[in-house]
ROLUM-833144 format. One line per field, with one value per residue: residue in one letter; x, y, z of N, C-alpha, C in turn; residue number from 0; chain. Coordinates in steps of 0.02 Angstrom, whole numbers, plus 32768, in hexadecimal, padded with zeros to 4 digits. Layout:
// ROLUM-833144
r	A, ...
n.X	X, ...
n.Y	Y, ...
n.Z	Z, ...
ca.X	X, ...
ca.Y	Y, ...
ca.Z	Z, ...
c.X	X, ...
c.Y	Y, ...
c.Z	Z, ...
k	NUM, ...
c	A, ...
***
This chain:
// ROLUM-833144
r	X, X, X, X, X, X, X, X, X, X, X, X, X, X, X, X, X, X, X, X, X, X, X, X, X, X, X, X, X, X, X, X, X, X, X, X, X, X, X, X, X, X, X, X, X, X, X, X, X, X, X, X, X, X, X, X, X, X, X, X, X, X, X, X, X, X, X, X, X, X, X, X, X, X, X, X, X, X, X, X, X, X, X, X, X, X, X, X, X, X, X, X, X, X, X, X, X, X, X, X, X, X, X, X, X, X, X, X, X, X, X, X, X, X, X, X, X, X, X, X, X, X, X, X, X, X, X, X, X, X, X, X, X, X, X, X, X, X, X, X, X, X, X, X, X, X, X, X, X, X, X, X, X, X, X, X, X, X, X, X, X, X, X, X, X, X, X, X, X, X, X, X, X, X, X, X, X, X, X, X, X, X, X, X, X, X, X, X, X, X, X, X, X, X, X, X, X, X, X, X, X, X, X, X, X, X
n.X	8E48, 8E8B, 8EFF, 8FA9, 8FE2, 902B, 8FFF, 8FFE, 8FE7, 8F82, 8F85, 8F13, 8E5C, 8E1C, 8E51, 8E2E, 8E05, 8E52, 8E8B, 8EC6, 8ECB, 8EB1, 8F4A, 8F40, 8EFD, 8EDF, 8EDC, 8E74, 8E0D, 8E0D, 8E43, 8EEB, 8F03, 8ED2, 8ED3, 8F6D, 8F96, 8F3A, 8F17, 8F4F, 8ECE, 8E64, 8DCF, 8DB0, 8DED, 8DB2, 8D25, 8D47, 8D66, 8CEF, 8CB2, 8D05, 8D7A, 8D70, 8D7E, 8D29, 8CEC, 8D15, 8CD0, 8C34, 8BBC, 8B87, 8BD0, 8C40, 8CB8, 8D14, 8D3E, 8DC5, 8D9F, 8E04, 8E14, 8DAA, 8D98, 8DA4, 8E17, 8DD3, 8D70, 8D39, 8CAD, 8C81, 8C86, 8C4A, 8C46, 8BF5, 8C45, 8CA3, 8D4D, 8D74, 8D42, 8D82, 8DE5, 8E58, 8E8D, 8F00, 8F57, 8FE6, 903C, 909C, 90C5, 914A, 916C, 9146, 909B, 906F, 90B2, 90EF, 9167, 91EA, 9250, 92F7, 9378, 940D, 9493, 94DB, 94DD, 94B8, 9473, 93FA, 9369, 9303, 925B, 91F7, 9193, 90FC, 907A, 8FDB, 8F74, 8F84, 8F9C, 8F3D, 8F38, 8EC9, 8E84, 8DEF, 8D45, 8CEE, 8C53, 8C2C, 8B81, 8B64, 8BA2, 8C00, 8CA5, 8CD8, 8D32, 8DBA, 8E71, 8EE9, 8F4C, 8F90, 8FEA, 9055, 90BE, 912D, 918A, 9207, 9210, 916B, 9157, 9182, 912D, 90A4, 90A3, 90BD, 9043, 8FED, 8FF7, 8F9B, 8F90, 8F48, 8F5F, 8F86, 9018, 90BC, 9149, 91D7, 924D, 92D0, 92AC, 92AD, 932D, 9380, 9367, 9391, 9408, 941F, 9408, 9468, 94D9, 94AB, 94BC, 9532, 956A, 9545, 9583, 95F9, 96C1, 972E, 97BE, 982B, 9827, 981B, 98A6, 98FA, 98D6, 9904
n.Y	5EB1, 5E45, 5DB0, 5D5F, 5CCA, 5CE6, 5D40, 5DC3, 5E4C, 5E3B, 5EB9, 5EDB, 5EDB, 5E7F, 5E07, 5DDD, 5E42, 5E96, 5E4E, 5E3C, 5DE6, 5D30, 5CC6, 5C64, 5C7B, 5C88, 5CE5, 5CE5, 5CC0, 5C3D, 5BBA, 5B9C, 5B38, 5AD7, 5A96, 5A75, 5A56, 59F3, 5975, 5973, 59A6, 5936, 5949, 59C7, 59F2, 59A8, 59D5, 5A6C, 5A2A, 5A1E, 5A88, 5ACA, 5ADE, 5B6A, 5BF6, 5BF9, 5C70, 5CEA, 5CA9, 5CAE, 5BFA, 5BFE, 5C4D, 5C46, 5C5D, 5CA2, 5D3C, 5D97, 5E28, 5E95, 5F17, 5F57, 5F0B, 5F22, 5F31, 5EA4, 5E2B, 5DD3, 5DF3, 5E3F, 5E0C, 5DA4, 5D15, 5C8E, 5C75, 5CAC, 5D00, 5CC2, 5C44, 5BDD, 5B4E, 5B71, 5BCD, 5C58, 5CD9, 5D3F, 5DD2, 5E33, 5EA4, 5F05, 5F58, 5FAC, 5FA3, 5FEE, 605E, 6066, 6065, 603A, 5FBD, 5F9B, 5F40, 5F00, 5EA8, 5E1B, 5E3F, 5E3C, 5E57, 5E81, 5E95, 5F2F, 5EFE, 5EA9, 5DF6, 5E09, 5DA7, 5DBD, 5D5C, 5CA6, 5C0A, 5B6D, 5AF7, 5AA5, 5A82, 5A8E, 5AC2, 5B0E, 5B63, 5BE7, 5BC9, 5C16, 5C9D, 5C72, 5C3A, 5BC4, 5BAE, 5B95, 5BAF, 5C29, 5C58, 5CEE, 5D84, 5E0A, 5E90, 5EEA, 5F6D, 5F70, 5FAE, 5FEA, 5F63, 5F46, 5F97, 5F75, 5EF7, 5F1E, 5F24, 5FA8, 6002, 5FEA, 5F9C, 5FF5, 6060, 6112, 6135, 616E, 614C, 6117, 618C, 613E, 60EF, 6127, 6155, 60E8, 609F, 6102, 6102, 608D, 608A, 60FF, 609F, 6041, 6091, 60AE, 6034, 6010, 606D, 60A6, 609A, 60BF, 6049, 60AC, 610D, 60E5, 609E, 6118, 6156, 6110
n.Z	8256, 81E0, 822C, 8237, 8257, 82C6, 82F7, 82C9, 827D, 81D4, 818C, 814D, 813A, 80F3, 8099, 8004, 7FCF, 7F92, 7F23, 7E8F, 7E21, 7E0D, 7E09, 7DB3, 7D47, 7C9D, 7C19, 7BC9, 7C10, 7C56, 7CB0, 7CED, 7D51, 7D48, 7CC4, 7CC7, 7D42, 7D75, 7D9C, 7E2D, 7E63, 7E36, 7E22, 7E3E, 7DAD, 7D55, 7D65, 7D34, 7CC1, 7C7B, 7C70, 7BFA, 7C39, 7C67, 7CDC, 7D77, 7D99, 7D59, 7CFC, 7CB4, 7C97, 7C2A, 7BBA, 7B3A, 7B08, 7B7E, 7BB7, 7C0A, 7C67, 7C7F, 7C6C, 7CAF, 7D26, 7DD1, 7E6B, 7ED3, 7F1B, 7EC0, 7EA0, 7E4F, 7DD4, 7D59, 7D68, 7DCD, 7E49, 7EC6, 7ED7, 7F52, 7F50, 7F13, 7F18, 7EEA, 7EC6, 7EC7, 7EE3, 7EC4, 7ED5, 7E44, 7E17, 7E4C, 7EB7, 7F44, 7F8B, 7FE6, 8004, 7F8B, 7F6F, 7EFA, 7EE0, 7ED2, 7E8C, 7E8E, 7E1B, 7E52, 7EDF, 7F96, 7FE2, 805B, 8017, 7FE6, 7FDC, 8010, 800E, 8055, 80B8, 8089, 80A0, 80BC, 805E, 80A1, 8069, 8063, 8013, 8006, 7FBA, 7F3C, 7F17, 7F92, 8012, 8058, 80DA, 8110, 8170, 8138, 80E0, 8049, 807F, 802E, 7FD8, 7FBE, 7FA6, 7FB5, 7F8A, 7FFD, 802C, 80C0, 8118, 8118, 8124, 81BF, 81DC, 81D3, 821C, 8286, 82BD, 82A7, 823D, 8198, 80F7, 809E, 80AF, 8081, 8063, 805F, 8046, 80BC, 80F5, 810B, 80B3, 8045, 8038, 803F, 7FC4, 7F4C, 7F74, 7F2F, 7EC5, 7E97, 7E93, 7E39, 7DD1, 7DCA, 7D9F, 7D3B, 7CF1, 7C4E, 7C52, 7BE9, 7BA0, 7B8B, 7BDD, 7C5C, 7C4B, 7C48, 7CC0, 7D34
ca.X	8E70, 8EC2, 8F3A, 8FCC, 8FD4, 905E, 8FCF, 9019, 8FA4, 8FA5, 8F6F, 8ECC, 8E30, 8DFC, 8E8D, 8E10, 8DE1, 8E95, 8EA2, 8EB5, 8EB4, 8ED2, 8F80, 8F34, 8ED7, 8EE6, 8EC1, 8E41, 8DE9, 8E08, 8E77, 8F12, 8F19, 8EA6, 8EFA, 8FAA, 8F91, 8EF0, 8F3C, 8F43, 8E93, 8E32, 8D95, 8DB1, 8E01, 8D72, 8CFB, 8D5E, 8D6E, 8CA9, 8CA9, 8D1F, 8DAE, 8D51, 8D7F, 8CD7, 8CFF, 8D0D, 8C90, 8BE9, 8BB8, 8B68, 8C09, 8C4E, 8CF8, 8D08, 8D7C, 8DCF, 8DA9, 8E4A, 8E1C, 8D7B, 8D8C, 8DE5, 8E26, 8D9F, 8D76, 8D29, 8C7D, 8C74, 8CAB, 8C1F, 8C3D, 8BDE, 8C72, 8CE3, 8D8C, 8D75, 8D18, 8DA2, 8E19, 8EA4, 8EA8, 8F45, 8F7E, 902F, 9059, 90E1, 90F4, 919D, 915E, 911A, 9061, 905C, 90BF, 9102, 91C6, 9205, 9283, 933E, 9390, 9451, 94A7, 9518, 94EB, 949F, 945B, 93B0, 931C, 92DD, 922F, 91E4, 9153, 90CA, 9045, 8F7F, 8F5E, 8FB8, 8F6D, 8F3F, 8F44, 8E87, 8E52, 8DA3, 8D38, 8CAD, 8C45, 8BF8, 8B3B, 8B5C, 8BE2, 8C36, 8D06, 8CED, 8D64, 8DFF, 8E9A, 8EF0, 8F92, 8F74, 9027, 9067, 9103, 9124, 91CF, 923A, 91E4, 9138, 914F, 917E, 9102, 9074, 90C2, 90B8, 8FEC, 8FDE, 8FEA, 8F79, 8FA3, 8F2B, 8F61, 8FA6, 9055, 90E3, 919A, 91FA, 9298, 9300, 92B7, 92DA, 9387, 93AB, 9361, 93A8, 9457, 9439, 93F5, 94A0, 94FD, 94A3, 94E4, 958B, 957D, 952E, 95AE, 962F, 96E7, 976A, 9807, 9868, 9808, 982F, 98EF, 9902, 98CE, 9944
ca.Y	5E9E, 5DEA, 5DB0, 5D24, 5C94, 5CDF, 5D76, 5E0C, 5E5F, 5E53, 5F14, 5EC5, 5E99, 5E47, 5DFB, 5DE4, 5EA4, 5EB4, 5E18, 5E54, 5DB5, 5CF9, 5CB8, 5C2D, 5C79, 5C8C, 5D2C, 5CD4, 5CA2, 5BF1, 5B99, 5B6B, 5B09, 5AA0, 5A78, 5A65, 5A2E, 59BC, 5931, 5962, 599E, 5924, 5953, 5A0A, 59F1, 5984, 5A06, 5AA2, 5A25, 5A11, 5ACE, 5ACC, 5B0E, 5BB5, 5BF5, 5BFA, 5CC0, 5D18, 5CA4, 5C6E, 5BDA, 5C1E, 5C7E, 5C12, 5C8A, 5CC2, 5D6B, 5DB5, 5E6C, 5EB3, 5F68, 5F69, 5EF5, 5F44, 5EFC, 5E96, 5DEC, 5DD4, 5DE9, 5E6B, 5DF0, 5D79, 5CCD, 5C70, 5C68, 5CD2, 5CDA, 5C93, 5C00, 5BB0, 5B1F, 5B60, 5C14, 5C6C, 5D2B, 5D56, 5E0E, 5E2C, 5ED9, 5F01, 5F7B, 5F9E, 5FA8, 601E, 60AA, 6091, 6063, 600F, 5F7C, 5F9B, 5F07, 5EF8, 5E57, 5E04, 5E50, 5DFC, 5E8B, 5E8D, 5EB8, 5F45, 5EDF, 5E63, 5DF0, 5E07, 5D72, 5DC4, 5D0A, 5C5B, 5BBF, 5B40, 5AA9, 5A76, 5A5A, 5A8F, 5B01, 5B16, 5BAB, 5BD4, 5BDF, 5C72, 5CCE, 5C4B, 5C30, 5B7A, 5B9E, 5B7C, 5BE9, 5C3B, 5C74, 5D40, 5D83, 5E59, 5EB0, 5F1C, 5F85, 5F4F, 5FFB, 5FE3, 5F0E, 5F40, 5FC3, 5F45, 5EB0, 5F41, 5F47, 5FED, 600C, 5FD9, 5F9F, 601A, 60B9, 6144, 6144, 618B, 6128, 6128, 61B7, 6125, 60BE, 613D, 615E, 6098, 608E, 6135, 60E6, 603C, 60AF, 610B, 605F, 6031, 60B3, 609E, 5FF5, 6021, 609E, 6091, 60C0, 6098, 603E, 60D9, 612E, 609F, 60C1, 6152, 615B, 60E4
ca.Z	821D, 81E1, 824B, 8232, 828E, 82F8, 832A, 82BB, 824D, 81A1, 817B, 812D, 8162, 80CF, 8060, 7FC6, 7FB6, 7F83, 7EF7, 7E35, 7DF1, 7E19, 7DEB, 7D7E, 7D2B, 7C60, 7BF7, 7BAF, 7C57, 7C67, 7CFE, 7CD9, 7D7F, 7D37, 7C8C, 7CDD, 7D71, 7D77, 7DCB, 7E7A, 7E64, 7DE6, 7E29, 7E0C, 7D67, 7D32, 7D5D, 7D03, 7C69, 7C53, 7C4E, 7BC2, 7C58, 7C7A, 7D17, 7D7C, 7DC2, 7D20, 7CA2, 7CAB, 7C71, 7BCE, 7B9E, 7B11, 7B02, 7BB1, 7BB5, 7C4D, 7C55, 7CA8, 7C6D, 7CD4, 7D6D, 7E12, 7E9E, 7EF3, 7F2A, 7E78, 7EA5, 7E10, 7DA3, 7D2C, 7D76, 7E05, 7E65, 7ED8, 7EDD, 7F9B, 7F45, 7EE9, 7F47, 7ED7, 7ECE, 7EDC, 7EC4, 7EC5, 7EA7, 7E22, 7E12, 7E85, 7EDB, 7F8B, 7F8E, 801F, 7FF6, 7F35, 7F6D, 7EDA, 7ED1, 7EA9, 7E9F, 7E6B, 7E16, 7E8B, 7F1F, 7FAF, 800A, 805C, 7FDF, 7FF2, 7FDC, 8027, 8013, 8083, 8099, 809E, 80BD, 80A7, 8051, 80C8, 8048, 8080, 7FC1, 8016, 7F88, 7F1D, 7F34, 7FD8, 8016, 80B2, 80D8, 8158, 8151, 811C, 8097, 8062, 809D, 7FEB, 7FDD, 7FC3, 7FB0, 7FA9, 7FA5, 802A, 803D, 80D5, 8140, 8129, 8138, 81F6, 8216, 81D3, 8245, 82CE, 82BD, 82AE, 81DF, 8158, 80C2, 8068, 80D6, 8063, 808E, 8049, 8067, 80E5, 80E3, 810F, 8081, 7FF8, 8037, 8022, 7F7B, 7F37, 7F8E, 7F07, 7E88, 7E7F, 7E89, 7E06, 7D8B, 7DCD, 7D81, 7CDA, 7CBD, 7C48, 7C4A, 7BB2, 7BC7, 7B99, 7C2C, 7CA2, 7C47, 7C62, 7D19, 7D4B
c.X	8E84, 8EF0, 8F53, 8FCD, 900A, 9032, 8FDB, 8FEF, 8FCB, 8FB3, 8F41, 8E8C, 8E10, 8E36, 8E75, 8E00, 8E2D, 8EC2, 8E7E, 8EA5, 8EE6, 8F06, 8F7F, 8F00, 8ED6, 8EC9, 8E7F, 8DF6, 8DE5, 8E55, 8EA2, 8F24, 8EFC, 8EB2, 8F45, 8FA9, 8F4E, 8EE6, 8F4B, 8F11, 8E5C, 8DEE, 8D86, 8DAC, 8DC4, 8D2A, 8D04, 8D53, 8D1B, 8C94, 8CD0, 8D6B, 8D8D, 8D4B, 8D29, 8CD5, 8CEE, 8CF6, 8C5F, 8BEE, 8BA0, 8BB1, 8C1E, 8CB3, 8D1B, 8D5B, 8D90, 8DCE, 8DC6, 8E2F, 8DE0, 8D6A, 8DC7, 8DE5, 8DED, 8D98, 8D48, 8CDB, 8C61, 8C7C, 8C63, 8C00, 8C1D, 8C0F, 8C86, 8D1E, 8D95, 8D5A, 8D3F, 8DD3, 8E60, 8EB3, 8EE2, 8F59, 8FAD, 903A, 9098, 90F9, 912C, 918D, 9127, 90C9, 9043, 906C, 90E5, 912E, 91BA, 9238, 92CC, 936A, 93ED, 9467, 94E9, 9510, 94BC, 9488, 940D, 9387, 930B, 9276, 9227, 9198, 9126, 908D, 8FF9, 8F6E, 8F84, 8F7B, 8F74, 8F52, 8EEA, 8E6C, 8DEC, 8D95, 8D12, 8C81, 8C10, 8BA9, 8B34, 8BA0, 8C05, 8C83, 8CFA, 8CE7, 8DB1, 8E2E, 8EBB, 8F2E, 8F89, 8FCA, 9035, 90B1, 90EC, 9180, 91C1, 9204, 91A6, 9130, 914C, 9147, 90AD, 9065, 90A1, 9075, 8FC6, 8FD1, 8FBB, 8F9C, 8F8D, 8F33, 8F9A, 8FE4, 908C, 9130, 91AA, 9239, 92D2, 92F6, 92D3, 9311, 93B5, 93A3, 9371, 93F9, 9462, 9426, 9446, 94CF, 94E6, 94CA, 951F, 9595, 957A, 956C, 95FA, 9675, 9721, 978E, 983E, 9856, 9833, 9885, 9911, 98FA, 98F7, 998C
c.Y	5E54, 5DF2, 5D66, 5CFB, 5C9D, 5D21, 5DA6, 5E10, 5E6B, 5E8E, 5F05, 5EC6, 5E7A, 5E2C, 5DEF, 5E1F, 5EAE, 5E86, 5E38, 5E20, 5D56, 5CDD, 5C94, 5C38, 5C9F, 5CD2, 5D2D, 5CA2, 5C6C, 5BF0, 5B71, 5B31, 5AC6, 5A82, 5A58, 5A41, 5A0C, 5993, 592E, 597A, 5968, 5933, 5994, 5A1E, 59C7, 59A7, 5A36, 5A80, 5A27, 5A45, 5AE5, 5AFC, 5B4F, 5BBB, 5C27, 5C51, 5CDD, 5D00, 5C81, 5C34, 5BCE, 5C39, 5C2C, 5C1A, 5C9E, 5CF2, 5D8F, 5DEF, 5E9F, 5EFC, 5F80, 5F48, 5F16, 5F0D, 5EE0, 5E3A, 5DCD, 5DD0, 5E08, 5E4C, 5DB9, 5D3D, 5CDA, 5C8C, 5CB4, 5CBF, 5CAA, 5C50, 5BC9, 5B87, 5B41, 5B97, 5C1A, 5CA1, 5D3C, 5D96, 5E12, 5E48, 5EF8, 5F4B, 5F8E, 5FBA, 5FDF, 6066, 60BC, 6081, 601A, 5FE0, 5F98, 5F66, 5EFF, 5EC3, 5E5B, 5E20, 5E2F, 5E2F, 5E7E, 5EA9, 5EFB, 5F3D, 5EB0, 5E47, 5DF7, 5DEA, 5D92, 5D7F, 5CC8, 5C35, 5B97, 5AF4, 5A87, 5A46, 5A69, 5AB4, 5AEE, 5B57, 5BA7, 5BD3, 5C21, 5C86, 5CA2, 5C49, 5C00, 5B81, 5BA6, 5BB6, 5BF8, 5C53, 5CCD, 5D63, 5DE9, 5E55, 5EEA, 5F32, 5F6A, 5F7B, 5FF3, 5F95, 5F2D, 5F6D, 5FA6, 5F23, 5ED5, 5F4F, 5F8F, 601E, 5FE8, 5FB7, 5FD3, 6057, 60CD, 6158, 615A, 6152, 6147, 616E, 616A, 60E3, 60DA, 6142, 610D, 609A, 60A5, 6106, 609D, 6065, 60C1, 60D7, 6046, 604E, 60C0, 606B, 6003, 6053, 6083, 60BB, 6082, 6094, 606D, 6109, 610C, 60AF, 60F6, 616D, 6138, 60F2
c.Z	8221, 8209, 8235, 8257, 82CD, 8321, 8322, 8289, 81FF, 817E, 8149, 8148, 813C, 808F, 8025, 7FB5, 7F89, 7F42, 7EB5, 7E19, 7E01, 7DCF, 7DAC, 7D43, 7CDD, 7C56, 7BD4, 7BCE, 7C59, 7C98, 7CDF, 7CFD, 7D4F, 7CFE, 7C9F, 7D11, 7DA2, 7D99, 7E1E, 7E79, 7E2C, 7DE6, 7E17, 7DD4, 7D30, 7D1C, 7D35, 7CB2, 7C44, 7C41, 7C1C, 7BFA, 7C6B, 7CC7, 7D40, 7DAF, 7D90, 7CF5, 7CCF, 7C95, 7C1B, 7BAC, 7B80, 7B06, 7B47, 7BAC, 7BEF, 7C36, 7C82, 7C98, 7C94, 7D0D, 7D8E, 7E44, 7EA7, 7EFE, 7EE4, 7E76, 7E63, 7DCF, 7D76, 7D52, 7DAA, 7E45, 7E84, 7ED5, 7F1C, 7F8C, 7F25, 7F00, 7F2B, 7EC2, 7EEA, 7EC2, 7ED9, 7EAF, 7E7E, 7E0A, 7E49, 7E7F, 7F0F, 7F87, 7FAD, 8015, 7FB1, 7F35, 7F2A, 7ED1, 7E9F, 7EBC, 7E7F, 7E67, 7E3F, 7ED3, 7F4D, 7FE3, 8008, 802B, 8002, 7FEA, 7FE9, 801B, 8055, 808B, 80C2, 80BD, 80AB, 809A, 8080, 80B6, 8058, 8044, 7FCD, 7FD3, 7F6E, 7F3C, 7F83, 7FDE, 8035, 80AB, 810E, 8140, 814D, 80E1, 8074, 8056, 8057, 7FF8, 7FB0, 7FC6, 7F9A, 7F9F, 7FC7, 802C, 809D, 8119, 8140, 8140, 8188, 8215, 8210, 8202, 8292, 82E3, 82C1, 8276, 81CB, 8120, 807B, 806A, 8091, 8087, 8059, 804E, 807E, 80C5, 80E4, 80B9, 8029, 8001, 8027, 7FD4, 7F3C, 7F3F, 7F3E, 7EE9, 7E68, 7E7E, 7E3B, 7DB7, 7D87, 7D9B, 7D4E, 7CC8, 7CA7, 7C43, 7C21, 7BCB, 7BC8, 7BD0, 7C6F, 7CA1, 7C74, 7CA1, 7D33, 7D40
k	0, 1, 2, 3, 4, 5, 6, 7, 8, 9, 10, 11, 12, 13, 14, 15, 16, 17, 18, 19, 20, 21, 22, 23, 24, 25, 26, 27, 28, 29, 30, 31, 32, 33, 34, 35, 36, 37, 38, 39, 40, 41, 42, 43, 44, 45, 46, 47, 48, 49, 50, 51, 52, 53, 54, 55, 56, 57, 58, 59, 60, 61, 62, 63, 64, 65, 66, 67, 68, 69, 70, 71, 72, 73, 74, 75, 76, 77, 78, 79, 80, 81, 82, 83, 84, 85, 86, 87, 88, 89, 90, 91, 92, 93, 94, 95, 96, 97, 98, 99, 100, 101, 102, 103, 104, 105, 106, 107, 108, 109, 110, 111, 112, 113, 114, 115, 116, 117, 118, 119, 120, 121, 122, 123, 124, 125, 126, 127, 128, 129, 130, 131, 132, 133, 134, 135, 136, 137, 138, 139, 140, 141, 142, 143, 144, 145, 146, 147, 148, 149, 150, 151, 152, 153, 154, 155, 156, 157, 158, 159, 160, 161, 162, 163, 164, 165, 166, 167, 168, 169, 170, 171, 172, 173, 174, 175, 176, 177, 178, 179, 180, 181, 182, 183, 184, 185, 186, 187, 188, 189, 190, 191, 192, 193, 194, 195, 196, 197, 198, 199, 200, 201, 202, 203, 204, 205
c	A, A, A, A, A, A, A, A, A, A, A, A, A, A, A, A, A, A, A, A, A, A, A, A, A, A, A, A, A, A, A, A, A, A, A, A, A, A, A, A, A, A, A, A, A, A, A, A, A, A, A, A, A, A, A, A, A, A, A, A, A, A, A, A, A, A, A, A, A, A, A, A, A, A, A, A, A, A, A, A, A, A, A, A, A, A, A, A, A, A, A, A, A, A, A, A, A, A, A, A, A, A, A, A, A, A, A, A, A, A, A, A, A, A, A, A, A, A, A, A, A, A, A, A, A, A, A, A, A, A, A, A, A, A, A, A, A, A, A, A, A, A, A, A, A, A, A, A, A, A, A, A, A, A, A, A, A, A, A, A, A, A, A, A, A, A, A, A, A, A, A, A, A, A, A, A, A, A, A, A, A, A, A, A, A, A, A, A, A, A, A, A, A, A, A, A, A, A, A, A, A, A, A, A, A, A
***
């Protein structure tokens, strides 16, 4: 499996099998890196603009429209996908998960305003960007290419039993007992808060 640079596994062994869809990348398959931020690549951005922006993963060069088709690509390193390109091929790839909830076993995110209590979620990095700017697509299968920022949520319980090399990220797991009893615990906080009681209630009790 991946490991971090401190020698704990990520519960991967390939952090692209597990990417839905780069961060920058429009509904209508073109790179927004490359419209917005052009300027610390101009050579990139120069290239995307002669393709009219079309990110080189999900369009050909023939495609005139190019459409992302979310209802029929799955996870994967986008080999399934139209374009030339992999996602491993691009200097400026970047997938952030951003549904709030743990990957591993389903725990969902209860978060309460004002409070300052540990998450029950945390991110968990498949891989970090290196900054190389290396990219373009490969010839072989070698790692000369550049490091990506690859990002999960993981509840609090599986983050340590990942760290501990011994989990997956893909193993069929269930949550912890201790993680539903926290999240059940902010659940009912929660509807403490939401609930209301009139001032002749409040009166009257007093």
């Amino acid at each position: 499996m991946e490991k971090t640079d401190a020698g704990t596994s990520v519960g991967v062994a390939d952090p692209y099998a597990h990417v839905d869809r780069c961060d920058h990348l429009t509904d209508d398959g073109r790179c927004r890196f490359a419209v917005e931020h052009g300027d610390r690549d101009p050579d990139f951005a120069d290239a995307r603009n002669a393709a009219d922006f079309q990110c080189p993963v999900v369009a050909t060069e023939s495609q005139d429209t190019p459409k992302v088709a979310d209802e029929t690509h799955e996870s994967g390193d986008g080999s399934d996908l139209p374009g030339p390109w992999k996602w491993a091929d691009c200097p400026h790839f970047r997938c952030r998960q951003h549904d709030r909830e743990c990957v591993r076993c389903g725990l969902a995110e209860v978060r309460l305003a004002h409070d300052d209590e540990r998450p029950l979620l945390e991110e968990h990095h498949l891989s970090y960007a290196d900054g190389s700017g290396r990219g373009g697509p490969r010839n072989d299968d070698s790692d000369d290419r550049p490091g990506h920022e690859i990002t999960v949520y993981l509840c609090r319980w599986c983050h340590s039993k990942v760290h501990d090399s011994w989990a997956r990220v893909d193993d069929d797991a269930s949550p912890d007992p201790e993680a539903i009893a926290a999240r059940e615990a902010r659940r009912s906080r929660e509807q403490d808060e939401m609930g209301f009681e009139s001032a002749a209630d409040r009166f009257d009790r007093g």
